[in-house]
N, C-alpha and C positions, 0 to 999 in steps of 0.2 A: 545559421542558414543565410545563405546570400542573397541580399535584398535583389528582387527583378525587377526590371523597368515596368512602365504602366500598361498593361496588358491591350496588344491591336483588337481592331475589328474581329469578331469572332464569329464560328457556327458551332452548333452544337446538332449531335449527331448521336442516335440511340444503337449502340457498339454492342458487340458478345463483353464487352468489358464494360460497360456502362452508360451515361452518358457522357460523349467526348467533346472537348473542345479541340479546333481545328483552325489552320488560319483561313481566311475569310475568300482570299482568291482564287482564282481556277487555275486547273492545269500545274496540280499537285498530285505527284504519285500515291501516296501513302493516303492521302487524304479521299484521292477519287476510288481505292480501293477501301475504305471505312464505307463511303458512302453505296458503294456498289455491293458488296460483299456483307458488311458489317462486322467486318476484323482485316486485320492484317497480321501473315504469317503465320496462324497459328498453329500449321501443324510443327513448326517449330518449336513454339511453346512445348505442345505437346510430348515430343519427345522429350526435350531438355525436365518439363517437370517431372516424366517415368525416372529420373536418375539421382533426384532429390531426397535428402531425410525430410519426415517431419521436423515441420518448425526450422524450415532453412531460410539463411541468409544471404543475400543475394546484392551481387552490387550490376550497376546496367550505365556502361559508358558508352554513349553514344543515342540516348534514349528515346530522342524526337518528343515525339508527342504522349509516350510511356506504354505504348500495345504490350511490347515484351515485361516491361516488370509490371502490371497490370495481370496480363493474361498468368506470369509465372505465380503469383500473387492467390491469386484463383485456383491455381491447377494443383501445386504443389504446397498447399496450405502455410504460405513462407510466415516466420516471424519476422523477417528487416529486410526492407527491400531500398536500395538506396540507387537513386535516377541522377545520370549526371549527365547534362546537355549543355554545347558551347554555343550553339545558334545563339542570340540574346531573342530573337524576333521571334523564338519558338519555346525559349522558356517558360513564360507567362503561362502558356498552354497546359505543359507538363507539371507545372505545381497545382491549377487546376482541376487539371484531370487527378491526380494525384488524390488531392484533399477532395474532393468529391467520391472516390470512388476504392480507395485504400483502408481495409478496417485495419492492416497488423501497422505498426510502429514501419513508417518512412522518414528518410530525408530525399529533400532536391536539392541539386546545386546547381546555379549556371555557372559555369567554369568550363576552361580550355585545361586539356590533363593533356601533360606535354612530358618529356624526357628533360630530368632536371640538368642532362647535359648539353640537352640539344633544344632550346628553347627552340618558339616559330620568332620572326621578324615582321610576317606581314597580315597583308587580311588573307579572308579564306574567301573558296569559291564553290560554287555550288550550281546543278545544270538547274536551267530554266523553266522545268516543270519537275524539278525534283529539290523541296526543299531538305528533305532528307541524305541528300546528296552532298552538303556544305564538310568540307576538310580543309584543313587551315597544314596540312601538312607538304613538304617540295614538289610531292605528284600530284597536289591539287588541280582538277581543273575546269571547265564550265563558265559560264559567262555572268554569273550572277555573285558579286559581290559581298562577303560576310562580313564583317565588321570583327575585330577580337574583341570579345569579350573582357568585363574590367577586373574579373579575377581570372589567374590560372594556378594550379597544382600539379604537382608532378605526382607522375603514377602511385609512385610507392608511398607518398607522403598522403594519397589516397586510400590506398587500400591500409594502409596502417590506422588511418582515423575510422575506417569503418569497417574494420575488421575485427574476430577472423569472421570468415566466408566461407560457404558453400560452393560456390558456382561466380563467376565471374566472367561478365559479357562485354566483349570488344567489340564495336562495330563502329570505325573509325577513317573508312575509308582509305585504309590503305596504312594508314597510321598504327598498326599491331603490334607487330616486332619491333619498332621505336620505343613504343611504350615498355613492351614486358623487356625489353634492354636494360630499364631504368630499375627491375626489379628481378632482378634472375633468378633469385629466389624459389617464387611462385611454379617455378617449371619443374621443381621437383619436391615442391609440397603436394603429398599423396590425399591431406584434407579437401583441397578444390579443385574444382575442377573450370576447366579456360575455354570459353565458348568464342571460336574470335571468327570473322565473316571472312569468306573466300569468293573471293572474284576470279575472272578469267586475267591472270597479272602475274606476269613473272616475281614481282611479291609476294603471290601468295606461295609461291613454291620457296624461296626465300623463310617466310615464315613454317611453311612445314618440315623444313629443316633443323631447324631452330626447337621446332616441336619433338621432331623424332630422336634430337643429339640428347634430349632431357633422359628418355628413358623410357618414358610412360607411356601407356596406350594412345594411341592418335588415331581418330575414326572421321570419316568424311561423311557429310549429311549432307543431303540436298534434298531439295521440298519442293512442289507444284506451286504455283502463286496461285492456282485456283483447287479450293479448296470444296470438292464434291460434299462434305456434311458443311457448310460455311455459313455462319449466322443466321444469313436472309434466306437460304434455301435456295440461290441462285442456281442455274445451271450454267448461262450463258457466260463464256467465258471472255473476259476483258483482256487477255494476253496467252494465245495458247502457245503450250512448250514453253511459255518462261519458267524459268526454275533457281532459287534462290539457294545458296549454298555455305557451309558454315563447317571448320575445324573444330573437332574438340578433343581437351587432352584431358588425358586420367578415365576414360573408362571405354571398353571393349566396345567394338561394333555389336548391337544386339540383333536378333530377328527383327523385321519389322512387322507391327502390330497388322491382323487382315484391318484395319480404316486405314494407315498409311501404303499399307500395297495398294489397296483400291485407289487412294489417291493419287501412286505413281511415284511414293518416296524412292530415296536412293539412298543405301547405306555402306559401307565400304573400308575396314583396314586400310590404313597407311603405312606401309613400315619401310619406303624409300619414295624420293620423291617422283621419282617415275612412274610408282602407284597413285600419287598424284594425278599428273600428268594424263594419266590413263583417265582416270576419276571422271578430270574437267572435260576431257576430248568426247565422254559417253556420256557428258550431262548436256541435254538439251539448254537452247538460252534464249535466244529471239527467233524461234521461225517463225516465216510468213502464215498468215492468220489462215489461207487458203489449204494450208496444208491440215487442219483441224478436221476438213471433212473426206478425206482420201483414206484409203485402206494403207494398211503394211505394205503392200507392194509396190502400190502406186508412189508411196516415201520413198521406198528403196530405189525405186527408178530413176526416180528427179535425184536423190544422194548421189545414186551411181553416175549420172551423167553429169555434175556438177563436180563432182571428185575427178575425172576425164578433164574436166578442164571447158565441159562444153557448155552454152547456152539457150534458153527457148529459143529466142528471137534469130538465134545464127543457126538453129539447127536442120540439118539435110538443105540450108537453102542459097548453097554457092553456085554459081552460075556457072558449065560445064559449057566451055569452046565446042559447038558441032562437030568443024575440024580436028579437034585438039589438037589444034598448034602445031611445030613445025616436031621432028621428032624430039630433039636435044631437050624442047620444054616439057611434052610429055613424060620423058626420060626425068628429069628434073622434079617433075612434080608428084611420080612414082614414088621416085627414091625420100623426095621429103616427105611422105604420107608414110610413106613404109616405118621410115626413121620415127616420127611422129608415134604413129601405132603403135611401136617397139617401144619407148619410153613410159609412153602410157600406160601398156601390160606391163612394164616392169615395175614400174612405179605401183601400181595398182596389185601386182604381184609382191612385193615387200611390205606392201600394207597389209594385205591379205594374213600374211606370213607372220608379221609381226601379232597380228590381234589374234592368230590362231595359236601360239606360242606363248602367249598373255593368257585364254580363255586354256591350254593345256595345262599351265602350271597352276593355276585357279581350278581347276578338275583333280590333278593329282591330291594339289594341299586339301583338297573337298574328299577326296579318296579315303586318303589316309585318316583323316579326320573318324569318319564314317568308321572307319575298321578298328580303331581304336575304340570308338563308341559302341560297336558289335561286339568286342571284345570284352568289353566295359557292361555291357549287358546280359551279353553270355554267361560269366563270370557270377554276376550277380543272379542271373535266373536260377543256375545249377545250387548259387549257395543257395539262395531263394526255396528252391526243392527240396534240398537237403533238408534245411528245416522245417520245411512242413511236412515233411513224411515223418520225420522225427516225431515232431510234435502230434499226428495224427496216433502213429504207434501209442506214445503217450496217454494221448487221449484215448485210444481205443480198451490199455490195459486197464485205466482207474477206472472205465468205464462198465471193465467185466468183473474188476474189484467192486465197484459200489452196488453192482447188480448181487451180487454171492452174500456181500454185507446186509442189503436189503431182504433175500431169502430168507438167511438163517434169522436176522433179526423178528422178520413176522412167522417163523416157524419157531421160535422161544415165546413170542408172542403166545403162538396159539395152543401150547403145551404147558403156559402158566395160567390160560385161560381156564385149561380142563384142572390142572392139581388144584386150581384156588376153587373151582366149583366141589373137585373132591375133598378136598380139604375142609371148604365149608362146611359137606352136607355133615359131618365126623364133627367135627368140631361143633357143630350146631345139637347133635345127636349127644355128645358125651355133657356138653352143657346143662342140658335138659336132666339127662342125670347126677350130676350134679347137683344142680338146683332139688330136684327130686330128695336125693339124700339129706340135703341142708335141710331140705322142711322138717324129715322125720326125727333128722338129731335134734333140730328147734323145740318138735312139739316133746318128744320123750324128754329132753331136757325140761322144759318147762313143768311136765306134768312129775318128773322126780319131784321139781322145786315147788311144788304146790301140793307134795304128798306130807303126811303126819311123821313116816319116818324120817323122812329129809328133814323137817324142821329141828326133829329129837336129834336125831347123828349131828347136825350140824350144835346144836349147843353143845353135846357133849365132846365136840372136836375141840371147840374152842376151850372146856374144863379139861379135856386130853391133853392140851400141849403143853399142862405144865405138869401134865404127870407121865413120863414117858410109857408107860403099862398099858394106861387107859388109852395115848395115843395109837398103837400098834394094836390093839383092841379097835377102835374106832374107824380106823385105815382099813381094818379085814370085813368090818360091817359094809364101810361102803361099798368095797370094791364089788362085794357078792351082790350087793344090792345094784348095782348098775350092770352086772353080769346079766341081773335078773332082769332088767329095763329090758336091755338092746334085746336079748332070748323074746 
């Protein structure tokens, strides 16, 4: 990690991301919106973390004081978030805030990430109440002085140390497409996605070119700088109609969430640069703060007469000659108003035309969409019927099968209830006689066996059986005599 100089004057400030360190002077954008708000951009975050895996990594060039990899940190549960800022005078901050306020594995660097073909030469500059504003790259501009920092890296020797990535954030002032130059690669890796900032700058249409020649999806995002759910609960807005804007490549325009409609997001397909163009011209940017309390109409009014070409201060209040001049002037000043007139409705007629031809082709592709999707539904509802009537019939036959199963089953039931009762009573009945007969055979047995004849036959059986005469003599005695028992 790159050692940072000895950290300035500081403030610290209780942030949606924690507590912040900030530099210590006034009339710092990014800084006077922590203190007013208690975040910066984050319905930014909020989109970009909807797009994330779990456990993603995350590199953030151009970091400032760390809101963006701070808040992505938070939102989209990142494993690696890596902050690289060239300021040197706003370093100090970002490793701070950093190690205060980062539980997944980070690095900081201070480093200038430059095109290893196209080094810078000089210092960099930055506007006077924007220290987040410093670009060291030839559109630099601003009155404030940057210093270059004592290390630089070129892009790709960047992203190969902290890589691979998820998501990779440019905000470089203008400096984009120089960078991903240096790595061309990236433009058509489907793994990350390239989050880079869009300003009102024929660059940025330059860079969305660049973006759309890749392949991949290219969606335009613009965001409110005042954020209606926003840390502190503010309402009061510190810049109305500012609107912050930002390219990304590798994933489709989505709906946007109802908290970013209510906020006033803007979301938008790119697939030429015209759609662009289009993009920036409907993205509000700095109007006048007085315009915050007017209705729709009243907007539309001061637009429409400002697109005319006209002004409050000059309006209805040219001074009309009593005489009106000699004729040749009034003639004169006819024909230039008329002329005038004409230019303006035409003018005003091809804009018209133009944006109604823009809003018809956006209705068709909405059209078609839709009927594919009715189609798409259609299709599926009939399959959808089909098998649930199926499955109804289904269910309704096992259902007269289990009822017919259950019948007969408790009507065998109730037919072995009665044979086992009949069965019993027989069975209980023939027992009885049985038992009955067993006694009588016992006792007549017994009392043969305890008779004077039995004792005599039986000895002379046993002298019988070695004389076969006496045997067959013996055999006829008994027989008659237990003829006589049972009788």
């Amino acid at each position: 990690m790159t050692e940072l100089p000895e950290s300035p004057l500081v403030r610290l400030l209780d942030t949606r991301y924690g507590s912040l360190s900030v530099p210590a002077g006034k009339n710092d954008l990014i800084t006077d919106f922590l203190e007013h708000y208690g975040e910066w951009a984050s319905l930014e975050v909020e989109y970009l973390a909807s797009l994330l895996p779990p456990k993603a990594r995350v590199l953030d060039v151009g970091a400032y004081v760390g809101t963006f990899g701070l808040g992505i940190a938070q939102s989209a549960d990142a494993a690696f978030v890596a902050m690289v800022e060239g300021n040197p005078a706003i370093a100090p901050h970002l490793l701070a805030n950093a190690s205060r306020n980062l539980s997944c594995t980070y690095e900081v660097l201070n480093a200038l990430v430059v095109n290893s073909n196209a080094p810078p030469v000089g210092t960099g500059w930055a506007d006077v109440d924007n220290a987040g504003s410093a670009s060291f790259g030839e559109q630099a501009s601003g009155t404030v002085p940057i210093p270059l920092p004592d290390t630089t890296i070129s892009f790709r020797a960047l992203v190969e140390r902290f890589g691979p990535l998820d998501l990779i954030k440019l905000d470089v002032e203008g400096m984009e497409a120089q960078l991903l130059a240096d790595h061309p690669f990236l433009l058509h890796d489907k793994s990350v996605l390239l989050w880079l900032e869009c300003n009102e700058a024929r660059s940025s249409l330059t860079l969305a070119q660049m973006l759309i020649d890749a392949g991949r999806p290219v969606t335009y995002f613009a965001w409110p700088s005042h954020n209606p759910d926003n840390h502190r609960g503010v309402q009061r807005k510190m810049f109305p109609f500012a609107y912050e804007a930002g390219l990304l490549l590798g994933a489709q325009a989505t709906p946007l969430t109802p908290q970013q409609q209510r906020a006033g997001c803007l979301i938008r397909s790119i697939h030429t640069v015209e759609d662009l163009r289009e993009a920036l011209w409907l993205t509000p940017r700095w109007a006048p703060r007085e315009w915050d309390v007017l209705d729709r109409n009243e907007i539309a009014a001061i637009a429409t007469h400002l697109w005319l070409g006209k002004k409050r201060e000059s309006f209805l209040a040219e001074a009309v000659p009593l005489n009106g001049g000699s004729p040749e002037e009034a003639t004169a000043r006819q024909v230039s108003a008329t002329q005038d007139k004409n230019a303006r409705l035409i003018a005003f007629r091809d804009a018209r035309v133009a944006q109604l031809e823009s809003k018809l082709a956006a209705l068709v592709s909405q059209n078609l969409e839709m009927e594919r999707a009715e189609s798409s539904a259609v299709a599926a509802a009939n399959t959808n019927e089909l098998l649930a009537r199926g499955m109804t019939e289904k269910l309704r036959a096992q259902h007269e099968l289990h009822q017919e199963q259950v019948a007969a089953l408790v009507a065998q039931l109730e037919e072995s209830q009665v044979l086992h009762e009949r069965h019993g009573t027989a069975l209980a009945k023939q027992v009885a006689v049985l038992l009955e007969q067993n006694e009588n055979l016992s006792n007549a047995l017994y009392g043969i066996r305890s008779s004077l004849t039995w004792r005599i036959a039986s000895r002379f059986s046993r002298l019988a059986g070695h004389i076969p005469l006496l045997k067959r003599v013996a055999k006829g005695l008994l027989r008659r005599k237990l003829a006589g028992a049972e009788s």
